[in-house]
N, C-alpha and C positions, 0 to 999 in steps of 0.2 A: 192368674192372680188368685185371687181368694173366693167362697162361693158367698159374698155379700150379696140380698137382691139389689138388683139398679135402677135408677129411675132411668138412666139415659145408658145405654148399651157401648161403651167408652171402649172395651176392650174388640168386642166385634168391629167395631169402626179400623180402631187401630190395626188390626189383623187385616181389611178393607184396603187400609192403605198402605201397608207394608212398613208402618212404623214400627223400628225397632224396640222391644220389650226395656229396654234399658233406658230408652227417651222415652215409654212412657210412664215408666216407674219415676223418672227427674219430674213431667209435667204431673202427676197425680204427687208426688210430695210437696211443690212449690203450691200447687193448690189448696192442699193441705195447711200450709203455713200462712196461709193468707184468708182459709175461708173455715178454719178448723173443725169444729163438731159440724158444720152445716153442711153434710153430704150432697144434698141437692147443689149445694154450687159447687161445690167440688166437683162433682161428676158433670155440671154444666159448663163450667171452665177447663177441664178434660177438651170435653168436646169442643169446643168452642178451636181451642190449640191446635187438635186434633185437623181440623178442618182449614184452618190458617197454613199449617205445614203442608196440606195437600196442595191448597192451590199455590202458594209459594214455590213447589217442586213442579206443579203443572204449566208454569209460566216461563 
């Protein structure tokens, strides 16, 4: 992605869980549209995705 600092490390996570770069380019724009300049939830709703998809696939 890009070298913005992070508060929540979304991309390491994703790379973690073998989520494809293209599903998480979809979950960082929808977050985007929903939480706009407020990076903090954006990268918190990232994660948040991010972790929902894993245990979904784990189950």
């Amino acid at each position: 992605m890009d070298n913005t600092p992070r508060i929540f490390e979304y991309e390491a996570l994703s790379n973690k869980y073998n989520i494809e770069p293209d599903i998480l380019k979809k979950i960082i724009d929808e977050a985007r549209k929903e939480f706009g300049e407020d990076e903090m939830m954006v990268e918190l709703h990232v994660v948040r995705a991010l972790r929902h998809i894993k245990r979904l696939s784990a189950g």
